[in-house]
N, CA and C of each residue as an Amber inpcrd file, in Angstrom:
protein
   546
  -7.3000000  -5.1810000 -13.3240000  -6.3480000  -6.2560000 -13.3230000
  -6.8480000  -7.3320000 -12.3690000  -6.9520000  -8.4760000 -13.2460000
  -7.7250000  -9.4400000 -12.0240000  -6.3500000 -10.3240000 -10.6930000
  -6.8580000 -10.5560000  -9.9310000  -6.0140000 -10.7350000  -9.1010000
  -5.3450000 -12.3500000  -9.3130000  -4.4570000 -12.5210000  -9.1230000
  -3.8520000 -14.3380000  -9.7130000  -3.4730000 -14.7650000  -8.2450000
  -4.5510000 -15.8890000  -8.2280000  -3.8010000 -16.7870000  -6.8440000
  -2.2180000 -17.1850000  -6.1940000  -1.8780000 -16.8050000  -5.3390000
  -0.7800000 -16.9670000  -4.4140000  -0.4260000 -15.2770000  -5.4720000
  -0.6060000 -14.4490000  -5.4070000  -0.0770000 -13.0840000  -5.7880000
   0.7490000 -12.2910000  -4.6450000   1.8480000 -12.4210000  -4.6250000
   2.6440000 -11.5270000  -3.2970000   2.2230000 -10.3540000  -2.8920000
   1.6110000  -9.5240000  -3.7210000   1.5620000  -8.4900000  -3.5840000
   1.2110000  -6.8780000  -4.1110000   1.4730000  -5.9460000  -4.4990000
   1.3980000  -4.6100000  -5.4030000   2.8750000  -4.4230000  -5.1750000
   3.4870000  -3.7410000  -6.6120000   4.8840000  -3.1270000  -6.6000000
   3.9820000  -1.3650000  -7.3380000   4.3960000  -0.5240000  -6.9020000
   3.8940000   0.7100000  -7.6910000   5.2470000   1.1900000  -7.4670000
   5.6180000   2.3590000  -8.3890000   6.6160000   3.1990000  -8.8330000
   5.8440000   4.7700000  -9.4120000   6.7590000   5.7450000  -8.2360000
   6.5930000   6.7260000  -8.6980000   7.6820000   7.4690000  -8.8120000
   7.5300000   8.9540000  -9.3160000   8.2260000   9.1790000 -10.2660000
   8.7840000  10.3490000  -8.8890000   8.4220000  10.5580000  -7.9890000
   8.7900000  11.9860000  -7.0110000   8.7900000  10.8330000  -5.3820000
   9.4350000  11.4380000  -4.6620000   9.8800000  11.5310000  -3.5740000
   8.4960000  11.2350000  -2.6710000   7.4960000  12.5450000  -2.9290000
   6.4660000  13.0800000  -2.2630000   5.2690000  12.0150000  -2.4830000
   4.9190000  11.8800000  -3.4640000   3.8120000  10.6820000  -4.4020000
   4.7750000   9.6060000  -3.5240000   5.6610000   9.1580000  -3.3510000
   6.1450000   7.5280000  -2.7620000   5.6980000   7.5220000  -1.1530000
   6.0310000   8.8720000  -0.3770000   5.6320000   9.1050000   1.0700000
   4.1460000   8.9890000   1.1640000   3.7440000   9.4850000   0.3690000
   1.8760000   9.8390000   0.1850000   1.6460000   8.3030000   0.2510000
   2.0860000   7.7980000  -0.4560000   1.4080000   6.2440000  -0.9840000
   1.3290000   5.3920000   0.3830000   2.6110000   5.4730000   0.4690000
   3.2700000   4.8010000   1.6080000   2.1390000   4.7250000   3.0440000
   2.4400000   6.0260000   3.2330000   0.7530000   6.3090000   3.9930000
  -0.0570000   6.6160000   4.0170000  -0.9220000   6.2290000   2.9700000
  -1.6810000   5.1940000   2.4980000  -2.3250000   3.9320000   3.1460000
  -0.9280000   3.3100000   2.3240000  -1.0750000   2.1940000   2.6830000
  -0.7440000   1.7200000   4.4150000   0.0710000   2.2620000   5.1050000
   0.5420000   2.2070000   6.4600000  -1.3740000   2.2330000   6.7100000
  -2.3140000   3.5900000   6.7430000  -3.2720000   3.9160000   7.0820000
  -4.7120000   2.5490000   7.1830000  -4.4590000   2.0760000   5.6970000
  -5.1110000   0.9540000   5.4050000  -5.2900000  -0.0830000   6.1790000
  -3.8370000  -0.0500000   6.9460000  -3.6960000  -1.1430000   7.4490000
  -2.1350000  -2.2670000   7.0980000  -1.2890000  -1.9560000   6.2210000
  -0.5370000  -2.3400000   5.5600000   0.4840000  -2.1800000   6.1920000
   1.1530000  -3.5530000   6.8090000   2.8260000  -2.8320000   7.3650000
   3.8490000  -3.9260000   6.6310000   4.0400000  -4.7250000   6.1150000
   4.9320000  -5.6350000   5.4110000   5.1330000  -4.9960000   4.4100000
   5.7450000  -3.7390000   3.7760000   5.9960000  -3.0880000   3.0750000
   7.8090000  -2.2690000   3.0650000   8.3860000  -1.7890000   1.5990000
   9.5320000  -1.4850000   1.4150000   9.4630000  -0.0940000   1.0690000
  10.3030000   0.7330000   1.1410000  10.5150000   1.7770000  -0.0590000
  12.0940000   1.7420000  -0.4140000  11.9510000   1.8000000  -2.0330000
  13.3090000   1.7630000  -2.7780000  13.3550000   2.6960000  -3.5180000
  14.4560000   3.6970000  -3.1900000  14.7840000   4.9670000  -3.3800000
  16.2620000   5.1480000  -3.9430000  16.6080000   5.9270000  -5.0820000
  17.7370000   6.1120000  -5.3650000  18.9470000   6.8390000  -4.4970000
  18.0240000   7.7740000  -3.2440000  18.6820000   8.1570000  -2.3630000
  17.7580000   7.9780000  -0.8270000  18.3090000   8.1170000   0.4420000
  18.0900000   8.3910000   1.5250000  16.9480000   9.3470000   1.6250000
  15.4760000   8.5550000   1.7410000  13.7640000   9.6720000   2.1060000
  13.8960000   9.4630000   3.6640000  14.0760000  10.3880000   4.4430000
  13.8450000  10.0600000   5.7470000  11.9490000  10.4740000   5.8950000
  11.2620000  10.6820000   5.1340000  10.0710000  10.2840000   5.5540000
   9.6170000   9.0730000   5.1600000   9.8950000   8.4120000   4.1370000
   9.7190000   7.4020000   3.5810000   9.6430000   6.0900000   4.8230000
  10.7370000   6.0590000   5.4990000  10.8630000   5.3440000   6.4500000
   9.6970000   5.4620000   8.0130000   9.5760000   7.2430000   8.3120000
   8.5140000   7.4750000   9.0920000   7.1430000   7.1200000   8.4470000
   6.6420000   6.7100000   7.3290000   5.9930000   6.6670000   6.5600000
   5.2790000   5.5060000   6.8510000   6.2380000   4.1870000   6.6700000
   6.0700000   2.8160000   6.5920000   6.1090000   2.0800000   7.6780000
   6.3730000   3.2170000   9.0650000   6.5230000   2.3990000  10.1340000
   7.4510000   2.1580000  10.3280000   8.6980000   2.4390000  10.2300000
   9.6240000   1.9550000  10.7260000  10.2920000   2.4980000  12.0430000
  10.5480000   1.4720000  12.8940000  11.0690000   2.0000000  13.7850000
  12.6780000   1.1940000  14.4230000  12.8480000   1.3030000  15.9300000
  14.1570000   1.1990000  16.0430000  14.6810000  -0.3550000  16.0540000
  15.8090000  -0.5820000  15.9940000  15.8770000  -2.1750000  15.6970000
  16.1550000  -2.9210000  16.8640000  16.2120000  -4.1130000  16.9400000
  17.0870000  -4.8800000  18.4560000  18.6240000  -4.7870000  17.9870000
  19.0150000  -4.4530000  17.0790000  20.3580000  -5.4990000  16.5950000
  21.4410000  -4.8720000  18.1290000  20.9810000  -3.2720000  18.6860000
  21.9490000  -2.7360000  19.3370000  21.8350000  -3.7870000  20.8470000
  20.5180000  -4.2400000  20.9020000  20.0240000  -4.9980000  22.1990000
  21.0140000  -6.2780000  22.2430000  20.9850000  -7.1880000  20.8870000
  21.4400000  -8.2400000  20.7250000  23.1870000  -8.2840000  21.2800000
  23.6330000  -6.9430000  20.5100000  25.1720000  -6.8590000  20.6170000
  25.5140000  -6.3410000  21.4530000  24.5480000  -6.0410000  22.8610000
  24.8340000  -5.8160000  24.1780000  24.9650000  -6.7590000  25.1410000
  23.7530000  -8.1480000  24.4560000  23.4380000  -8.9950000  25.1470000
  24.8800000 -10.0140000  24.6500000  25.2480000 -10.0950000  23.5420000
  26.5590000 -11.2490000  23.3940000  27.5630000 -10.3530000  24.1920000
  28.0470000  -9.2550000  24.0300000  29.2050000  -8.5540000  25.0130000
  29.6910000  -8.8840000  25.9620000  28.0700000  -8.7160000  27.3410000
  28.1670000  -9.3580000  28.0440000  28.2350000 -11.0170000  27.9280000
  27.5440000 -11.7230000  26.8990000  28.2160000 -13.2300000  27.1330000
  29.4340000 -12.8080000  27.3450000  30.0740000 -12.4880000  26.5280000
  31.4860000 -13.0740000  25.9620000  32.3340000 -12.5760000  27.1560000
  31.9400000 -11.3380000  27.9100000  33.2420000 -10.8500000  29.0780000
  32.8750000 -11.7420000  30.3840000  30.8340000 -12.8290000  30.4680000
  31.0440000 -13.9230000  31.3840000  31.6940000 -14.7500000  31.3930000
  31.8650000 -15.4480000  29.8340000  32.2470000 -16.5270000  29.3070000
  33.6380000 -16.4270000  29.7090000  34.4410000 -15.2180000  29.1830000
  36.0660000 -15.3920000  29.9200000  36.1660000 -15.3680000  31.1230000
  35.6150000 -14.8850000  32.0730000  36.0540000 -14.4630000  33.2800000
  35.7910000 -16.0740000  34.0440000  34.5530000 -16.2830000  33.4150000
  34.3030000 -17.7230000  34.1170000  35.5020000 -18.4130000  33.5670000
  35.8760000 -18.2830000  32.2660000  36.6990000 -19.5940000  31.9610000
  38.4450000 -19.7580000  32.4300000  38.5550000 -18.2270000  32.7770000
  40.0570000 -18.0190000  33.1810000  39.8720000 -18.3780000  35.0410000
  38.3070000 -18.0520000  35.3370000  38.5160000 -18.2290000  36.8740000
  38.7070000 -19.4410000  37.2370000  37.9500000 -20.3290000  36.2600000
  38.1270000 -21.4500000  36.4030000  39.2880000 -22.4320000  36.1290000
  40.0600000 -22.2630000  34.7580000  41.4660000 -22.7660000  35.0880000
  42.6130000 -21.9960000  36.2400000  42.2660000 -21.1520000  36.6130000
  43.1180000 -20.5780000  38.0990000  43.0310000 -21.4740000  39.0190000
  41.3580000 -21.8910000  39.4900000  41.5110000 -22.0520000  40.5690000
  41.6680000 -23.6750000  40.7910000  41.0270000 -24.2030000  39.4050000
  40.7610000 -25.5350000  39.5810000  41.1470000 -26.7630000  38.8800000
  40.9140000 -25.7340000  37.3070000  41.9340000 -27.0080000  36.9330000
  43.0220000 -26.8170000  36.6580000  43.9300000 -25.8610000  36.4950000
  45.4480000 -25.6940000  36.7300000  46.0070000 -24.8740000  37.2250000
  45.7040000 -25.0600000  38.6810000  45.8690000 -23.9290000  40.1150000
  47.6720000 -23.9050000  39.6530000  48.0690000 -22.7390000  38.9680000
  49.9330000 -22.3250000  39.6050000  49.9090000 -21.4740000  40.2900000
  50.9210000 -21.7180000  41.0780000  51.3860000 -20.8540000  42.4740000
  52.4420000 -19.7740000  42.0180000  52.2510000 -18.6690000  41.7000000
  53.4930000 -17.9330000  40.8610000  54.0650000 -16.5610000  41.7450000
  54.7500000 -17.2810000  42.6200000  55.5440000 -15.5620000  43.2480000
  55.0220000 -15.2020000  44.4740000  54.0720000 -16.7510000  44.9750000
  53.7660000 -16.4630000  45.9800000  52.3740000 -15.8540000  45.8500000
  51.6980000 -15.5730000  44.4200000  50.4970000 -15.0220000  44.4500000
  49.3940000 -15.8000000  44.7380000  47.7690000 -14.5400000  44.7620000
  46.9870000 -15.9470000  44.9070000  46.3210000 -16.2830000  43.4940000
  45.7130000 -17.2710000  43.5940000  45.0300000 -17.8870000  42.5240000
  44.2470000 -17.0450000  41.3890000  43.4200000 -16.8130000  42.4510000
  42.3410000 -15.5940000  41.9740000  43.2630000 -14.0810000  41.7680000
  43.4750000 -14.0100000  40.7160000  44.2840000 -12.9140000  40.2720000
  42.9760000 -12.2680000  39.0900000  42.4690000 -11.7360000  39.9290000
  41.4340000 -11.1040000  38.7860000  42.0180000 -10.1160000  37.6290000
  43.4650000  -8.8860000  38.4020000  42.9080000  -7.9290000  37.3300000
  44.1090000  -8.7750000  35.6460000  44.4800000  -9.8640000  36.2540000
  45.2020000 -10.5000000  34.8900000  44.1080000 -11.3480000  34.1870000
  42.7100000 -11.2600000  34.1580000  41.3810000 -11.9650000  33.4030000
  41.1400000 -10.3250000  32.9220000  41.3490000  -8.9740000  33.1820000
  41.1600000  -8.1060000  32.2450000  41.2370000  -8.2810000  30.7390000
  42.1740000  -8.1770000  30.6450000  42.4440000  -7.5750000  29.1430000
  41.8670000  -9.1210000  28.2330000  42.2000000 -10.5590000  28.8030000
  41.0730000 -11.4640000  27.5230000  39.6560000 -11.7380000  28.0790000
  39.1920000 -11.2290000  29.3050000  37.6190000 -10.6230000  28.9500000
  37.5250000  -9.6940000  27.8890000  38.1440000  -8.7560000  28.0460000
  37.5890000  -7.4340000  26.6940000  37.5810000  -7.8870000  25.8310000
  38.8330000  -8.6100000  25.3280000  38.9040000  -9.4580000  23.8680000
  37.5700000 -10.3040000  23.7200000  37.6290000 -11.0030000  24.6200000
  36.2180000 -11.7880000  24.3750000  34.7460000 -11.0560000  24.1430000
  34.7510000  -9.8160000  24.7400000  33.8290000  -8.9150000  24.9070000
  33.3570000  -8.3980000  23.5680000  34.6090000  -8.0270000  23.0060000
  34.7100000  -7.6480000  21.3670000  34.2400000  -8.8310000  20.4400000
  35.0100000  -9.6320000  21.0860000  34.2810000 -10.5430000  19.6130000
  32.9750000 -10.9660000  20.0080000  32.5270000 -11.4510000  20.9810000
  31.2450000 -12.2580000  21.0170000  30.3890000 -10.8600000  20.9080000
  30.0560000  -9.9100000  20.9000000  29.6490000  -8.3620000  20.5320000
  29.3650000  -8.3440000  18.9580000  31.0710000  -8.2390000  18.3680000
  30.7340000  -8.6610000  16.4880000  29.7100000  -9.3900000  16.3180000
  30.3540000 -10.3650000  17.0010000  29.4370000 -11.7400000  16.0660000
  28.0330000 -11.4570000  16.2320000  27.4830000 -11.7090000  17.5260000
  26.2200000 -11.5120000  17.7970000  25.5230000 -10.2520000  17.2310000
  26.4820000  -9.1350000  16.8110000  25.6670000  -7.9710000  16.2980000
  25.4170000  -8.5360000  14.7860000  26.7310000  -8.9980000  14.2090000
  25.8890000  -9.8260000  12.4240000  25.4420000 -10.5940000  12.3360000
  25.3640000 -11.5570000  12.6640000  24.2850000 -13.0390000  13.0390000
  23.1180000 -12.4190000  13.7800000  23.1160000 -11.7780000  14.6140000
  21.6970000 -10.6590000  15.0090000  20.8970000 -10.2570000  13.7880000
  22.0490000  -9.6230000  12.9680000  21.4870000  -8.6940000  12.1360000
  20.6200000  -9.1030000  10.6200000  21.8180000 -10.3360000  11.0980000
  20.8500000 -11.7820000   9.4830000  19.9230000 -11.9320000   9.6270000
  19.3210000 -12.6110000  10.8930000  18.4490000 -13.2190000  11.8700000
  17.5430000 -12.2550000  11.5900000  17.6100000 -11.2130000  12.5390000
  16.5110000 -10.1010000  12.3790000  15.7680000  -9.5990000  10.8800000
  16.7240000  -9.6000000   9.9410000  16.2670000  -9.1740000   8.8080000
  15.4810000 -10.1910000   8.0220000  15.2770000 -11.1870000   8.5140000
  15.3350000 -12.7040000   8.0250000  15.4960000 -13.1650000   6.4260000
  17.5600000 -13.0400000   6.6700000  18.4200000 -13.3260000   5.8330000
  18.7680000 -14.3530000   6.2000000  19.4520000 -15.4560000   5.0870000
  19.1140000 -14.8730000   3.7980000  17.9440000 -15.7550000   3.2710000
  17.7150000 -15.0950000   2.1450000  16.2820000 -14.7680000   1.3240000
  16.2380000 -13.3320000   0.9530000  15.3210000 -13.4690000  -0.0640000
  14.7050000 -12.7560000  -0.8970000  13.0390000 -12.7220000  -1.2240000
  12.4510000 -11.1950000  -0.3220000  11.5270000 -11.2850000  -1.3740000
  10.9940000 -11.3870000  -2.3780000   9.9760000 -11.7640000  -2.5000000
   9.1660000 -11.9020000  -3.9590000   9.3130000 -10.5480000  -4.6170000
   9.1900000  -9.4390000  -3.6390000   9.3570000  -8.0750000  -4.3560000
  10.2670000  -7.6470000  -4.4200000  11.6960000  -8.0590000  -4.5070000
  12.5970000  -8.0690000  -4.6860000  13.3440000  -8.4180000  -5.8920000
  12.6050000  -9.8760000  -6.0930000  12.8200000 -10.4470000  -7.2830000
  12.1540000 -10.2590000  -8.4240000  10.6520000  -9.4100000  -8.1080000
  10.0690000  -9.2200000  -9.4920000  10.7440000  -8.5750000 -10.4040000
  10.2580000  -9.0690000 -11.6280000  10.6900000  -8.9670000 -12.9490000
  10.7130000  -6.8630000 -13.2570000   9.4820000  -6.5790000 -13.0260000
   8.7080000  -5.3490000 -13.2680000   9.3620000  -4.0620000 -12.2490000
  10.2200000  -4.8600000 -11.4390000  11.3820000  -3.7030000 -10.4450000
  12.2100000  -3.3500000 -11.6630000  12.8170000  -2.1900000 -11.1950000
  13.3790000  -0.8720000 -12.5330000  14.5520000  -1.1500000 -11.7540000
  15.4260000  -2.0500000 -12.1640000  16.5440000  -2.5940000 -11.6150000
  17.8220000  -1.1150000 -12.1560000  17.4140000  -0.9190000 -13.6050000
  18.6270000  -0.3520000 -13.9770000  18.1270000   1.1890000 -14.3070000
  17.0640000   1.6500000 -13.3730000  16.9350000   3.2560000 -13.7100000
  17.2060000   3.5650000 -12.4540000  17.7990000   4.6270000 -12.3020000
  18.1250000   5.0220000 -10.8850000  17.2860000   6.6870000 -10.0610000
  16.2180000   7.0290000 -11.0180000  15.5650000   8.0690000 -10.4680000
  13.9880000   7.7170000 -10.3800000  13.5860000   6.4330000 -10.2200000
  12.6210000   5.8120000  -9.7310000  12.5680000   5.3600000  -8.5100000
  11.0350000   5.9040000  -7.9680000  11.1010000   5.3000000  -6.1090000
   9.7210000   4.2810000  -6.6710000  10.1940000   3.3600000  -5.3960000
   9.5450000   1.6290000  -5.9940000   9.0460000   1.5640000  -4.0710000
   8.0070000   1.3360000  -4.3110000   7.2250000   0.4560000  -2.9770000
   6.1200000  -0.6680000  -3.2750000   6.8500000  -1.8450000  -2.7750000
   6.1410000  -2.8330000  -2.7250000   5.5060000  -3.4880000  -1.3310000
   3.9220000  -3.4970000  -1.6240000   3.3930000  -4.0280000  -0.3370000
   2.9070000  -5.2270000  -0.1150000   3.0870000  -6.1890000   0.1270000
   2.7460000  -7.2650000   0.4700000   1.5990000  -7.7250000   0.9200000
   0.7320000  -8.5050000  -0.0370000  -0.8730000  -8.7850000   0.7690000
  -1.0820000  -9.5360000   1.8580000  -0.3660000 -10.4030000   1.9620000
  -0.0020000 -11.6420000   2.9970000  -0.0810000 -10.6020000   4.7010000
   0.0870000  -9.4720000   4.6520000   0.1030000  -9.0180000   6.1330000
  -1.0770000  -8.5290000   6.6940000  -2.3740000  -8.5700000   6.1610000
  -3.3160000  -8.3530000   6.8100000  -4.3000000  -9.2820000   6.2790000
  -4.7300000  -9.5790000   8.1630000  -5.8560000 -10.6700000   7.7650000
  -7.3650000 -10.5170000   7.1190000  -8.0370000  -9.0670000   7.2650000
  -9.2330000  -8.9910000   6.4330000  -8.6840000  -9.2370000   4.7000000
  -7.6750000  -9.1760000   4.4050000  -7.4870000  -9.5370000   2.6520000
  -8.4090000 -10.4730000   2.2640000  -8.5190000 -11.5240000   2.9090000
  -9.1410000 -12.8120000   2.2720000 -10.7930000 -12.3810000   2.1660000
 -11.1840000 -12.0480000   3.0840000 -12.3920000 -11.5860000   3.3930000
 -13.3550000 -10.3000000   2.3490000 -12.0290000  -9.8980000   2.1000000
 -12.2300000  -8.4550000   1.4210000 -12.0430000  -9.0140000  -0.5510000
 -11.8160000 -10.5710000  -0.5250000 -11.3900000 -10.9670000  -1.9130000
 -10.6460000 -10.6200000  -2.1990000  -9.5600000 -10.2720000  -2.2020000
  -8.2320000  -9.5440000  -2.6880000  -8.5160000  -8.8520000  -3.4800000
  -9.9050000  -8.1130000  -3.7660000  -9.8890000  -7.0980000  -4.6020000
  -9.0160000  -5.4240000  -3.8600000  -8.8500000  -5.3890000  -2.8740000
  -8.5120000  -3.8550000  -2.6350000  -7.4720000  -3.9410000  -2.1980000
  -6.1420000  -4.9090000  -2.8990000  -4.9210000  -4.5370000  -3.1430000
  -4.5730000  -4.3150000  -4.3510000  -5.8950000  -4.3890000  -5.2350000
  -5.7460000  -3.9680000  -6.4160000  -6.6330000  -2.6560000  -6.9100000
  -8.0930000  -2.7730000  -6.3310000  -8.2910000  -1.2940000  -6.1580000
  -8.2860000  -0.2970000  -5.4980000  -8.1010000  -0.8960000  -3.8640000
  -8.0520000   0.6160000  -2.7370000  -6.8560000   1.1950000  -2.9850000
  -5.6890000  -0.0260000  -3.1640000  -4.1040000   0.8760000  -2.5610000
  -3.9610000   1.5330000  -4.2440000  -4.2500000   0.8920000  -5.5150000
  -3.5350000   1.6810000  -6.3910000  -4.3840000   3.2590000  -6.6710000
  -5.5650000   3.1890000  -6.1760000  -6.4110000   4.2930000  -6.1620000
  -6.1310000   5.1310000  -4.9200000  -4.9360000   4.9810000  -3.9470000
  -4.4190000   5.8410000  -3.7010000  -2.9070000   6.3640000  -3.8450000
  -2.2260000   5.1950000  -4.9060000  -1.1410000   5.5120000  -5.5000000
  -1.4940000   6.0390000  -6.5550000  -2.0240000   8.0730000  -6.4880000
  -1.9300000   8.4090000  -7.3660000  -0.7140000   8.6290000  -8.1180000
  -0.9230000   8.6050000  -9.4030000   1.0600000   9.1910000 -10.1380000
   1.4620000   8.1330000 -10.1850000   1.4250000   6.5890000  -9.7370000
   2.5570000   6.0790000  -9.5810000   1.5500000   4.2350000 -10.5020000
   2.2320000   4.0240000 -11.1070000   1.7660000   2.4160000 -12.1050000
   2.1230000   1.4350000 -11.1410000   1.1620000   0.8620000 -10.7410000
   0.7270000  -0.9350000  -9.9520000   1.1380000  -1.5800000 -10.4040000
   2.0140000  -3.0730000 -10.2330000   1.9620000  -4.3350000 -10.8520000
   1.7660000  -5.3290000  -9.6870000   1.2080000  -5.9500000 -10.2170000
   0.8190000  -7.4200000  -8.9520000   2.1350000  -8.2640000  -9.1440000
   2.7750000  -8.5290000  -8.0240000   4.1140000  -9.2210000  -7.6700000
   3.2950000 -10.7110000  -7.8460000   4.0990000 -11.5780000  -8.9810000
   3.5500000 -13.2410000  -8.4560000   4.2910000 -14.0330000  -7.2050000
């Protein structure tokens, strides 16, 4: 199969669990990490397979938390003391433990948010891959595992002619049929 300029990639499909992990690393081995596996169910090797590892999103929604319980505390300390100092009962200004309970609130939400807007961000949503959108994905069979690897992630490709995303990786996707993603 000759290779077609701006080509995204290889999509192969196999028919077992085991043949998709094999492939997978493979290709991980090659050199290949801009890669998916699409599975009708949950491969937890599949994922050890391809490299995957742990995400920021938990980092992110630690890091807005804390915004959000600075952001109140500053903003309640600050109308206390300064711009609408009340005198109530003889208390003082600085009444910290009444900035409790809408820090937390604030804590909670700026936490949400930053964990899904994290989580867009990180995934870099929205969009769609090319291997996502190919035609030649088995959209409507559901006992097919599908991995598509992307040529664009390693820099000897060019060098190498883009021939050995068409003959190294499918010659080690045994069992499983290649298509070049446009």
């Amino acid at each position: 199969m000759p290779i077609i300029e701006g080509t995204y990639g290889l999509l192969a499909e196999f028919e077992t669990p085991s043949q998709l992990v094999r492939a997978a690393e493979n290709a991980y081995a090659a050199g290949y990490r801009r890669m998916d596996c699409y599975t009708p169910y949950p491969v937890e090797e599949a994922a050890e397979a391809i490299g995957f590892h742990k995400n920021e999103v938990s980092l992110v929604c630690l890091i807005g938390g804390l915004l959000g319980v600075a952001a109140m505390f500053s903003l309640e300390t600050w109308i206390s003391l300064w711009a609408y100092p009340l005198n109530i009962a003889g208390r003082p200004y600085f009444s910290w433990p009444a900035f409790v309970v809408p820090a937390y609130e604030w804590t909670i939400l700026f936490a949400g948010l930053s964990a899904a807007f994290g989580m867009l961000a990180l995934n870099g949503l929205p969009g769609l891959s090319p291997g996502i959108q190919c035609a030649e994905l088995p959209h409507g069979r559901d006992q097919r595992q599908v991995l598509p690897v992307s040529r664009s992630d390693r820099s000897e490709i060019r060098s190498r002619r883009d021939a050995d995303i068409s003959r190294g990786l499918r010659a080690g996707f045994s069992g499983g049929g290649g298509v070049l993603i446009p």
